[in-house]
C-alpha positions as CSV (number, residue, x, y, z in Angstrom):
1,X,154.1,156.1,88.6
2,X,154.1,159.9,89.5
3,X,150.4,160.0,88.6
4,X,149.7,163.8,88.7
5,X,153.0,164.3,87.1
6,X,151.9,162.0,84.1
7,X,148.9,163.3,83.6
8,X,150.8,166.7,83.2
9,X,153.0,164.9,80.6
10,X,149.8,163.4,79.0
11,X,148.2,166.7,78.6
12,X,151.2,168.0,76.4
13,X,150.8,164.8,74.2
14,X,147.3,165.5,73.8
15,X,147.3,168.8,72.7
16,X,150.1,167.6,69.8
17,X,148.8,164.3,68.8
18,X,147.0,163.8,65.5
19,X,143.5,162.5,65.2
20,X,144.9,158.8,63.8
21,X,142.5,156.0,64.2
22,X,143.2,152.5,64.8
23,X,143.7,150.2,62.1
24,X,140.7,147.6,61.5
25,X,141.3,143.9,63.5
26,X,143.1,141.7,60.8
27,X,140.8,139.4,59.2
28,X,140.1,135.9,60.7
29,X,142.5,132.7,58.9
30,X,142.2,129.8,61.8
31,X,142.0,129.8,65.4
32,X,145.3,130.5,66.9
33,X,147.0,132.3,63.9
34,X,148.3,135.4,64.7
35,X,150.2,136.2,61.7
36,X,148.2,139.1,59.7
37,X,147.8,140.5,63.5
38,X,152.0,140.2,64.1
39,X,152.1,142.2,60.7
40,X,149.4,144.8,61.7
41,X,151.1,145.0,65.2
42,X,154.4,146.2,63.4
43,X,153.0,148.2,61.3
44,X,151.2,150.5,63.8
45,X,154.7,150.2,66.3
46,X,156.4,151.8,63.1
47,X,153.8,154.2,62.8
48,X,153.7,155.1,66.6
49,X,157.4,155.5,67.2
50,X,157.8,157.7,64.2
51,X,154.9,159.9,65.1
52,X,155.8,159.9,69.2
53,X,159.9,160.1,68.8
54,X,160.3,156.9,70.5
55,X,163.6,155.9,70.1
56,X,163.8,152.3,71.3
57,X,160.4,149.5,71.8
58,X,160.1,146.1,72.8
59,X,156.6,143.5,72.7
60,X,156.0,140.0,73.8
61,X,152.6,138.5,73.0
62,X,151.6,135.8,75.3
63,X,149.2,132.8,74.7
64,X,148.5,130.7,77.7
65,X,152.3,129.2,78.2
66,X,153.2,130.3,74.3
67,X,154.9,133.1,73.7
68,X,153.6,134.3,70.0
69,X,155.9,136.9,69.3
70,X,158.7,139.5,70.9
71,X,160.6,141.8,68.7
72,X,162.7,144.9,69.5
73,X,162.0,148.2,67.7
74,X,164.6,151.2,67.5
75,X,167.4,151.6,69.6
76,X,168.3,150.6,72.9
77,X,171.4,152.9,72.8
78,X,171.1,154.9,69.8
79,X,174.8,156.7,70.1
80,X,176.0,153.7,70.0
81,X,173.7,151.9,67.6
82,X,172.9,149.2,69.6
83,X,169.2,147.8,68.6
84,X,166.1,147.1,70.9
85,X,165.4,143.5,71.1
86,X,163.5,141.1,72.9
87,X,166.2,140.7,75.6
88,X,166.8,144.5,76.3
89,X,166.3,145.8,79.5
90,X,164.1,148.4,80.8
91,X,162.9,150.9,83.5
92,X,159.7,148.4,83.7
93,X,158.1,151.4,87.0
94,X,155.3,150.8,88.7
95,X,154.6,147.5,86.8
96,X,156.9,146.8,89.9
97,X,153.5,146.9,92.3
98,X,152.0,143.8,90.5
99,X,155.3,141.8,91.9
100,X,155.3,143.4,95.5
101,X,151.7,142.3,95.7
102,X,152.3,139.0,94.4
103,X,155.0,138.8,97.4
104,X,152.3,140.3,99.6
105,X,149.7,137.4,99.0
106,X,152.7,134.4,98.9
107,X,153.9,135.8,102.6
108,X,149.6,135.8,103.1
109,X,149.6,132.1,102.0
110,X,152.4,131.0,104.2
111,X,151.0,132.8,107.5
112,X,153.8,135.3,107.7
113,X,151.3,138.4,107.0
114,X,147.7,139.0,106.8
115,X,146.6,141.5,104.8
116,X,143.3,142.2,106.2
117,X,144.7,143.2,109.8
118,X,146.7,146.9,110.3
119,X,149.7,147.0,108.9
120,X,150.8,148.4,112.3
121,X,151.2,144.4,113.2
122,X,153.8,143.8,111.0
123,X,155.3,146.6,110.8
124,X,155.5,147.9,114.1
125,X,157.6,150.8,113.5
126,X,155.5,152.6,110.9
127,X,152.8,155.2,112.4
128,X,151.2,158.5,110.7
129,X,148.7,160.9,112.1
130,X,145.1,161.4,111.2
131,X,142.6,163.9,111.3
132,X,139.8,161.2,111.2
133,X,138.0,160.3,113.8
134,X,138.5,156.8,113.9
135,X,139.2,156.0,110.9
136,X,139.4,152.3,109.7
137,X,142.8,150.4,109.6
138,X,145.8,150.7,106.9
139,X,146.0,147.2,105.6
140,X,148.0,145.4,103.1
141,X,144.8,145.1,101.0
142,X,143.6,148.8,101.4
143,X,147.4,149.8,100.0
144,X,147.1,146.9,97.0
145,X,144.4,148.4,96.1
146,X,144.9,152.1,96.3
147,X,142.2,153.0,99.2
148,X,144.7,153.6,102.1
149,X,144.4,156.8,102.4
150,X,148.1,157.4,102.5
151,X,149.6,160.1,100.8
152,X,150.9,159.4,97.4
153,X,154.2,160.1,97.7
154,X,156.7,161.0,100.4
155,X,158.7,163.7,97.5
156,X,161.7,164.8,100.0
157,X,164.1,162.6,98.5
158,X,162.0,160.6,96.0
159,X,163.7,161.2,92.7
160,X,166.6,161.6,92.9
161,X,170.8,160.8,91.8
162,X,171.5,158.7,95.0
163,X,168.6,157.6,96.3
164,X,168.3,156.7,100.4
165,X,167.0,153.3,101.0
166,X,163.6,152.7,100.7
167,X,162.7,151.5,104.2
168,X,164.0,155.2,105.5
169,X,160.3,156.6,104.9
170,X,158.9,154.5,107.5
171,X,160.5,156.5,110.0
172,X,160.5,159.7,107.8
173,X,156.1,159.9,107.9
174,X,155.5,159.6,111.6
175,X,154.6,163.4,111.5
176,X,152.8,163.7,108.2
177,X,148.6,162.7,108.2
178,X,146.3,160.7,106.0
179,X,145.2,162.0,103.4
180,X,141.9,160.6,103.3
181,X,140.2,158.3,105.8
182,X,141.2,154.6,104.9
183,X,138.4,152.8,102.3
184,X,137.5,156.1,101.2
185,X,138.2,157.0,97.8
186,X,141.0,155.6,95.1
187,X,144.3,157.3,95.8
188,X,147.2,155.4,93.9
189,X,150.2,156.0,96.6
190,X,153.9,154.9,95.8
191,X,154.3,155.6,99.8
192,X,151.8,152.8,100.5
193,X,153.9,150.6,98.3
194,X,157.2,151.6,99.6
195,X,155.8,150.6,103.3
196,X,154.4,147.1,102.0
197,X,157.7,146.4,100.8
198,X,158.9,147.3,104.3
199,X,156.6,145.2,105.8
200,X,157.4,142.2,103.2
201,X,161.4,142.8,103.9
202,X,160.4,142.8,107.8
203,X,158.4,139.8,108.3
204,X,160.0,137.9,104.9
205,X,163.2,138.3,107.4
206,X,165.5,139.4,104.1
207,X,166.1,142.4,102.0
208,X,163.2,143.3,99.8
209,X,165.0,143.3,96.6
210,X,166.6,139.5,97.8
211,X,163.3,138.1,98.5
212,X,161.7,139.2,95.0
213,X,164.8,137.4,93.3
214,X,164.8,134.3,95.4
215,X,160.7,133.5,95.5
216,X,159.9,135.1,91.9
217,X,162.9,135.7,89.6
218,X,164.9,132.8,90.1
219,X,162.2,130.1,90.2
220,X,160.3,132.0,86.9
221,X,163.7,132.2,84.7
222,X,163.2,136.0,85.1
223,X,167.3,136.0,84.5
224,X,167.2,139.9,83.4
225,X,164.7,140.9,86.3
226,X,165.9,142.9,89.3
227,X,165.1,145.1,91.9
228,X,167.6,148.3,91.7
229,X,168.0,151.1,93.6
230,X,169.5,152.7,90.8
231,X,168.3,152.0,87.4
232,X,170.8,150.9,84.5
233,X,169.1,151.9,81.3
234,X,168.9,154.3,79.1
235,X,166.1,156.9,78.3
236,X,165.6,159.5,75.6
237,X,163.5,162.6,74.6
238,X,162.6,163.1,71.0
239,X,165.6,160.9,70.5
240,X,168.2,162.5,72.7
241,X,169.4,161.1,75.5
242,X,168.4,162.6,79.2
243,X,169.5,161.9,83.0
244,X,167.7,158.9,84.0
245,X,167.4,159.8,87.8
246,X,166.7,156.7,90.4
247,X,163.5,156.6,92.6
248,X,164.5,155.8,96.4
249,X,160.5,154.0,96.6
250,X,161.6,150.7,95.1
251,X,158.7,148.4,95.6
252,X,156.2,150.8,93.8
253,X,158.5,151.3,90.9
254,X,162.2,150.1,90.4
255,X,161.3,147.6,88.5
256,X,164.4,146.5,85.6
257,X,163.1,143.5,83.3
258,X,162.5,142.9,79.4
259,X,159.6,141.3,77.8
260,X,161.0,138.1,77.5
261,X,161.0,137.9,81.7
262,X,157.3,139.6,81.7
263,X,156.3,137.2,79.7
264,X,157.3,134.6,81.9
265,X,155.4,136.4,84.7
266,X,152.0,136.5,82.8
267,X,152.9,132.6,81.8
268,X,152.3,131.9,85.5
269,X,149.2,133.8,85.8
270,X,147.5,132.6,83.2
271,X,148.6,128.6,84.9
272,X,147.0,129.7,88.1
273,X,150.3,130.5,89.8
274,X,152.3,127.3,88.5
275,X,155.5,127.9,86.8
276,X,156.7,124.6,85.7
277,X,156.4,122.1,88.4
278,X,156.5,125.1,91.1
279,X,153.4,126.3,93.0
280,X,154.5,130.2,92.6
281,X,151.1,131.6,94.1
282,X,148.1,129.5,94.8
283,X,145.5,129.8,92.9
284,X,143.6,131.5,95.1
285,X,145.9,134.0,95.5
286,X,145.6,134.3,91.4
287,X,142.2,135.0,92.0
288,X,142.0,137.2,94.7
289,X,144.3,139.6,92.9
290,X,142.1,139.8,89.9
291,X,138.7,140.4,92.1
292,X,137.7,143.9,91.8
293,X,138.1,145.1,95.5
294,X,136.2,148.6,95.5
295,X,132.9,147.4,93.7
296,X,130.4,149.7,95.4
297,X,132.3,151.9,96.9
298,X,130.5,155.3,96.3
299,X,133.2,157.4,94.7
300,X,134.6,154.2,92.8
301,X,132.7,156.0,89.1
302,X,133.6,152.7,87.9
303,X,137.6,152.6,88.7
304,X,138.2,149.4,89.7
305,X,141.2,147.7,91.1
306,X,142.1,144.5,92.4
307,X,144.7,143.2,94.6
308,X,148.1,145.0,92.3
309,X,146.2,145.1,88.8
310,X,144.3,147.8,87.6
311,X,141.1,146.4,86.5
312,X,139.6,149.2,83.9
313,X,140.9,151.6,81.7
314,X,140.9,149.3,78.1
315,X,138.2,147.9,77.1
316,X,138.3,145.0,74.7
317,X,135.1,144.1,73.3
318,X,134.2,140.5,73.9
319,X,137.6,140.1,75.9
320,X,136.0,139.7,79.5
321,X,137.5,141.5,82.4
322,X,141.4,143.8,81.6
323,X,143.7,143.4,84.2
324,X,146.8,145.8,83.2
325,X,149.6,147.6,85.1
326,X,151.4,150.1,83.7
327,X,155.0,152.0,84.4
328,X,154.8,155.8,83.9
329,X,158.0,157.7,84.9
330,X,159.2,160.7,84.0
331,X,162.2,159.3,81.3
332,X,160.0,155.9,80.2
333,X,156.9,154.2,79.7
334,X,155.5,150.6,80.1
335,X,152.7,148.1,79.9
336,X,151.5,144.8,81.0
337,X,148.0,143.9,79.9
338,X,146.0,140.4,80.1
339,X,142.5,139.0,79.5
340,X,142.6,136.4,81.9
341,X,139.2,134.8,80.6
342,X,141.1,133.9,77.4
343,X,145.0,133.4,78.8
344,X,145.9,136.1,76.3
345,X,148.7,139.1,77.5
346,X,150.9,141.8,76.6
347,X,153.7,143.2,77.1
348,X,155.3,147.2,76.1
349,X,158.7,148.4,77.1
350,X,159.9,151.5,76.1
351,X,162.8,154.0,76.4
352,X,161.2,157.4,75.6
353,X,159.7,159.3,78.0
354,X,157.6,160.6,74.6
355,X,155.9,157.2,74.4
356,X,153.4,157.2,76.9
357,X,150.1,157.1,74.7
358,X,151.7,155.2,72.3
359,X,152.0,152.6,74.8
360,X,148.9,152.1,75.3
361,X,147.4,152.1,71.9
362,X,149.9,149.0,70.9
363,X,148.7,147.0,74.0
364,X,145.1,147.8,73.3
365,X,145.3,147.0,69.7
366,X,147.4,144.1,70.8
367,X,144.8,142.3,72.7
368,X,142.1,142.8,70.2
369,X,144.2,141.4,67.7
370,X,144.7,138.3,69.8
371,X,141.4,137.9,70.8
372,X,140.1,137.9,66.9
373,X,142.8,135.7,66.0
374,X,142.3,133.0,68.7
375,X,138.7,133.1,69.2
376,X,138.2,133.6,65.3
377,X,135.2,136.7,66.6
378,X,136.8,139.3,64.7
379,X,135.0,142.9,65.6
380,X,135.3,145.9,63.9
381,X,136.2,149.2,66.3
382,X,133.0,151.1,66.3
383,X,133.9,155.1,66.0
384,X,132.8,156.7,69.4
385,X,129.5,158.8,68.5
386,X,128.2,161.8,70.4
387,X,125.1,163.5,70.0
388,X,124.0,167.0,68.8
389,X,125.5,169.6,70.6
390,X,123.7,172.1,72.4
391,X,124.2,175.2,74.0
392,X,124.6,175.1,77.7
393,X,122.1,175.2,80.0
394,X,121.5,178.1,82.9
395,X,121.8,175.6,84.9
396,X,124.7,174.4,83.9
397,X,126.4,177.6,83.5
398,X,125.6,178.0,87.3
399,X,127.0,174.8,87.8
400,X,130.7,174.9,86.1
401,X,131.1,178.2,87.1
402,X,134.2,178.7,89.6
403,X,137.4,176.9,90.6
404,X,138.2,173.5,90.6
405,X,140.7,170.9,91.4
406,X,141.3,168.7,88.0
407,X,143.2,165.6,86.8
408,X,145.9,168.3,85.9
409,X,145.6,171.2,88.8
410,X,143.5,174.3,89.6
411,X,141.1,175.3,86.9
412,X,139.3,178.1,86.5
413,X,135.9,177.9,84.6
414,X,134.4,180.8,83.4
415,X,131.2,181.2,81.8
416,X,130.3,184.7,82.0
417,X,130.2,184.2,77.7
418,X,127.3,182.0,78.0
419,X,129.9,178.8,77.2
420,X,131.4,176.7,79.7
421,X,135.7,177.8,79.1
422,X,138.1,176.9,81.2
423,X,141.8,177.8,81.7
424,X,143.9,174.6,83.3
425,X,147.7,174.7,83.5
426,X,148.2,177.3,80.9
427,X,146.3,176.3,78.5
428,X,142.2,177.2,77.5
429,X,139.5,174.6,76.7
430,X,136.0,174.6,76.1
431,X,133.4,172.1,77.8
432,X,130.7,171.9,74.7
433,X,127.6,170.3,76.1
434,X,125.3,167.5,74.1
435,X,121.7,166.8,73.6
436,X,122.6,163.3,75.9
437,X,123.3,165.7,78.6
438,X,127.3,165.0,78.8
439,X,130.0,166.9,77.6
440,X,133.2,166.6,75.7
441,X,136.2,168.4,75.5
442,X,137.4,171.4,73.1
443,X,140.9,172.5,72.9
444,X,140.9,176.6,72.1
445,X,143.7,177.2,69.7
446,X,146.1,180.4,70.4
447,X,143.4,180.5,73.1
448,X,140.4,181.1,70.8
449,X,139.1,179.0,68.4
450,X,137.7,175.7,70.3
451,X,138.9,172.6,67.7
452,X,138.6,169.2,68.6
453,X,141.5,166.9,69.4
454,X,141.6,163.1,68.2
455,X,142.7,162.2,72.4
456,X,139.7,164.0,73.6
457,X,137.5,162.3,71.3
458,X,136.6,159.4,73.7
459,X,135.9,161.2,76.9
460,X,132.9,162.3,78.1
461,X,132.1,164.5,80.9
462,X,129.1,164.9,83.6
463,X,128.8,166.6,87.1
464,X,127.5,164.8,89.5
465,X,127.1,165.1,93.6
466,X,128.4,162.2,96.0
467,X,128.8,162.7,100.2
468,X,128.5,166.7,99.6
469,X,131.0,166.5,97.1
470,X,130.4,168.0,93.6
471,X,132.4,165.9,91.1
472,X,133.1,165.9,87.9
473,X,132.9,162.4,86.6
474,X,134.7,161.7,82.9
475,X,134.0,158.8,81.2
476,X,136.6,156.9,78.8
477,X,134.9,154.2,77.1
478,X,134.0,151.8,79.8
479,X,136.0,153.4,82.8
480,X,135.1,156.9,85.0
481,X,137.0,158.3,86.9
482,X,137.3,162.2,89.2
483,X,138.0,164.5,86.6
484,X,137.9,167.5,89.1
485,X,135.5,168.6,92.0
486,X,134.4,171.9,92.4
487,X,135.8,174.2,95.2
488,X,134.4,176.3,97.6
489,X,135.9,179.9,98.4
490,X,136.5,180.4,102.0
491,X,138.4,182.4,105.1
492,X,141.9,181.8,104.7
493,X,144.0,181.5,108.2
494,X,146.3,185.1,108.5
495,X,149.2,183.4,109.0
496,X,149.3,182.2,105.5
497,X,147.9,185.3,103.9
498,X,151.4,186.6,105.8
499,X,152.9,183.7,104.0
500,X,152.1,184.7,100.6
501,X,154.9,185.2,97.9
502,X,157.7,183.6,96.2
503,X,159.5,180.3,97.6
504,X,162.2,178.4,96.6
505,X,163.5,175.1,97.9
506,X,165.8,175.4,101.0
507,X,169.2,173.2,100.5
508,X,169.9,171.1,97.9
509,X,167.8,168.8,95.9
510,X,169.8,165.8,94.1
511,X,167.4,166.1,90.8
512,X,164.6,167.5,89.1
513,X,162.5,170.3,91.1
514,X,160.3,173.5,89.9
515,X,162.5,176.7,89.6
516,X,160.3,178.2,92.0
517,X,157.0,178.5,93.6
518,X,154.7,180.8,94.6
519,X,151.9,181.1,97.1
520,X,148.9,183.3,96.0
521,X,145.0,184.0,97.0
522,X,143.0,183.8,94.2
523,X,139.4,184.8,94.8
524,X,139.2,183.7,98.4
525,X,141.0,180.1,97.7
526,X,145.0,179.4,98.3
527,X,146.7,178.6,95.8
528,X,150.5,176.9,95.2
529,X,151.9,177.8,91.9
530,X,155.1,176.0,90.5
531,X,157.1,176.3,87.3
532,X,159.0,173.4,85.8
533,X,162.3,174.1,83.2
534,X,161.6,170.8,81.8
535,X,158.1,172.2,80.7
536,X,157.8,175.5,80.4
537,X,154.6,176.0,78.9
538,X,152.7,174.5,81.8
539,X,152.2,175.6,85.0
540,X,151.5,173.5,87.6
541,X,148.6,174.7,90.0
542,X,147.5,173.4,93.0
543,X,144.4,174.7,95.4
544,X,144.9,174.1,99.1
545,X,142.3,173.9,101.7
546,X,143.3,175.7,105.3
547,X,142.9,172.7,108.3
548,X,144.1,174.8,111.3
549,X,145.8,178.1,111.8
550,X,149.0,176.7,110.2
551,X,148.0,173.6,108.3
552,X,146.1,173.0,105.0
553,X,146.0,170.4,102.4
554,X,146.0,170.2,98.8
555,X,142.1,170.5,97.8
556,X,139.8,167.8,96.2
557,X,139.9,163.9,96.0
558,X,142.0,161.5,95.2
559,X,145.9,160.9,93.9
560,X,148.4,163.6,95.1
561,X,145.3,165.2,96.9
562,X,145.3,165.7,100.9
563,X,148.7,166.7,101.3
564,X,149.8,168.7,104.1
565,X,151.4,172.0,103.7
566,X,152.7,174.0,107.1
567,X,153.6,177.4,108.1
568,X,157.0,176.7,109.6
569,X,158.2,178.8,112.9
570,X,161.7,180.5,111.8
571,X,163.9,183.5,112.4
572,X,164.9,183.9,109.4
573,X,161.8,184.7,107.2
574,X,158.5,182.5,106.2
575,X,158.9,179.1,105.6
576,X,156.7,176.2,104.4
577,X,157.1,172.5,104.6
578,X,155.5,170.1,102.0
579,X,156.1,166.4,102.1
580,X,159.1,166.8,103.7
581,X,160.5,169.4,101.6
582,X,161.1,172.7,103.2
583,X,160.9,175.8,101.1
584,X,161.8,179.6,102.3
585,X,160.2,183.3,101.0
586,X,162.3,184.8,98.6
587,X,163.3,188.2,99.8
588,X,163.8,190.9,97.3
């Protein structure tokens, strides 16, 4: 959900996972019997949850309309011993986007919306500024699929105790800008989301959470499934038991359901939108959804997404095309997964806001499993392979070397040793280049000694240079993706070298937020520096590139990138504003 906060989270499970590999695809008894892959399924959920703290899990494996297994694992309340199962209910997050664009395309079918004109038309109160010049329209199909250019995430507000209603950040954007021109480059945006579901409650002529439970819940038997503005579950951290605080952006993430009720959902996908003797979503619709929308788009790297679904980022050999969603919160993880060529899915709720890679190693091992057991093509997990490694090049020593904005902040790569290190949110790597000319990942323990990590095994890294942009492209088995781009020093504006120093948030904020921030120049760039009490061996840093005399945004491409931060006119010292949030100088 809160992408560049997950990837934070992700980072700290990297550095402390161990190098485990997966266990071999169970051997081949009959088409359609899936009982030596049930057993290696549990098996590796044992091994997962005991290695990642999980304290409660639940599966569904889907065939076509079968369901072929659920189980609960663990605890759904653990102080009060009350197990996981099938029907437990969890924080499902942003699996919640693959439903609001499911309502999206039924409103589509029945003439109420069309998602290929501005959202403007049925939405008529929403409006945000751009410094574009004429830039292409905000569509429903530009936000499905992540290339609206909207900012990520309205924060004032966002995560909070009590949580306004969603609709309130229609009115709450009018003065905030794109963040990138629209059909432009893959941003995943909860805000986008949020404002479909406005659009969906406006011209569906009901409540968004009513509609979802009258046009999808009710008529798919999803009896556990709702839309809440405040969640109901529990949530744990290395098995003790945390504040689970509610998201106010309810159509991009508030998402309660169980596998049972997910499994209902993929049931209808797989029968080309029927459930039962009801036409759910045409066919079409089915399609369209699964049809990769940003093929050829320059800065795509091979991310593609359809209409909801993510459509890369596992690769199952032989499987055909992945179509998966998952739910990353702060307190919980999820994942819904489906080969559509082969009506096979999967389903991963958790609990544990520890259980994020975990996650997706039971749904990727899942759908292998299935596919060997039903198509009887059982294939055996080739160990990634690199070649040699070489020292770095001068040319790629010149290249690296400098600031850039990555997947987890502002890093610094310095390669004034003749090796390409880098120092990114507290922590050093090394970039060790190979005779193939890519480059994988070191992590330098106690900030020394480069050792290799079993998560960093898989990805490979290259730099490349698209529309003046130079990128750095990683590579995770069949999917790339922006790792980071390099930055460019430059003049920064007076007013916010007056600016620099310490902030803290002004007034109240109903849940989690840093302890306090700081505003620095570092070698001719800006930078936004904020400390977390929830991790305090990470620091969160962010590069901003100055606009105007009193407006920059947060540097490079992509999700939680274009942001606007302002110099704010006041009496009573500096002052900055930041997605709504307003944070003052501390004076000593």
């Amino acid at each position: 959900m809160l992408r560049r906060t997950t990837l934070i989270a992700v980072l700290a499970a990297l550095l402390l996972g161990s190098c485990a590999t997966e266990p071999p695809v169970a051997e081949y008894s009959g088409p359609g019997d899936y009982k030596l892959a049930i057993d290696q399924l549990r098996s590796l959920i044992d091994r997962e949850m005991s290695k990642n703290d999980i304290t409660g899990l639940s599966i569904a494996l889907v065939d076509d309309q079968t369901i072929i297994w659920q189980q609960g694992f663990g605890y759904a309340d653990l102080e009060n011993r009350i197990p996981a199962t099938p029907q437990t209910v969890y924080r499902a997050g942003s699996i919640a986007k693959v439903f609001t664009a499911s309502a999206a395309m039924q409103l589509a079918e029945s003439g109420k919306l069309d998602i290929d004109r501005p959202l403007a038309e049925a939405l008529p109160e929403f409006s945000i500024r751009s410094r574009f010049d004429n830039p292409a329209p905000i569509t429903p199909r530009n936000i499905m699929f992540h290339h609206s250019g909207l900012p990520s995430n309205f924060l004032d507000g966002l995560y909070v105790r009590e949580p306004a209603r969603f609709d309130t950040v229609v009115g709450a954007i009018r003065d905030e800008h794109l963040a990138f021109p629209p059909n432009y480059v893959f941003s995943y945006s909860n805000l986008g989301m949020a404002l479909l579901g406005a659009a969906i409650e406006k011209v569906g002529q009901q409540p968004f959470d009513d509609y979802m439970a009258q046009h999808f819940f009710a008529p798919l038997g999803m009896t556990s499934s709702s839309f809440a503005a405040k969640p109901i579950t529990k949530a744990y951290d290395r098995h003790q038991a945390i504040e689970v605080f509610s998201l106010r952006d309810m159509p991009a993430a508030n998402l309660l359901s169980n596998v049972v009720d997910l499994g209902q959902f993929l049931k209808m996908q797989f029968a080309d939108g029927m459930a039962g003797q009801q036409q759910i979503l045409a066919p079409g619709s089915v399609h369209e959804m699964l049809r990769v929308q940003n093929k050829g788009f320059p800065l795509a790297f091979g991310q593609y997404v359809g209409l909801g679904w993510m459509m890369s980022g596992i690769d199952i050999p032989g499987g055909g095309p992945v179509a998966s969603h998952g739910g990353s919160l702060p307190d919980s993880h999820s994942l819904m997964a489906m080969l559509p060529a082969h009506k096979l899915g999967v389903v991963v709720l958790t609990n544990s806001s520890t259980s994020h890679l975990a996650v997706t190693r039971i749904s990727t091992q899942a759908l292998r499993l299935l596919l060997a057991a039903k198509t009887g093509l059982a294939r055996t997990l080739e160990t990634p392979t690199h070649a040699a490694e070489r020292p770095p090049t001068r040319a790629e020593l010149r290249q690296f070397n400098g600031y850039f904005d990555s997947m987890v902040g502002l890093a610094k790569i310095s390669t004034s040793s003749g090796q390409i290190d880098v120092d990114a949110a507290g922590h050093q790597f090394r970039l060790v280049p190979h005779e193939d000319g890519l480059l994988t990942i070191k992590y330098k323990l106690f900030g020394m000694l480069p050792v290799r990590v079993g998560a960093f095994e898989d990805i490979r890294l290259s730099m490349t240079s698209v529309d003046g942009h130079q990128i750095i492209v990683g590579r995770i088995g069949d999917e790339s993706l922006i790792f980071g781009e390099k930055l460019q020093p430059g003049e920064i504006p007076e007013g916010f070298l007056d600016a620099l120093g310490d902030y803290r948030i002004a007034g109240k904020i109903d849940g989690p937020s840093p302890d306090w921030l700081r505003l620095k120049e570092d070698h001719g760039i800006l930078v936004g520096e904020a400390y977390f009490p929830e991790a305090p061996d990470l620091l969160l840093r962010i590069a901003f590139r100055p606009v105007s005399e009193n407006e920059a945004v947060t540097a490079g491409l992509g999700t939680s990138r274009g942001d606007t931060l302002r110099l704010i006119k006041s009496g009573n010292g500096a002052m900055l504003g930041f997605s709504g949030i307003q944070l003052r100088r501390i004076t000593n």
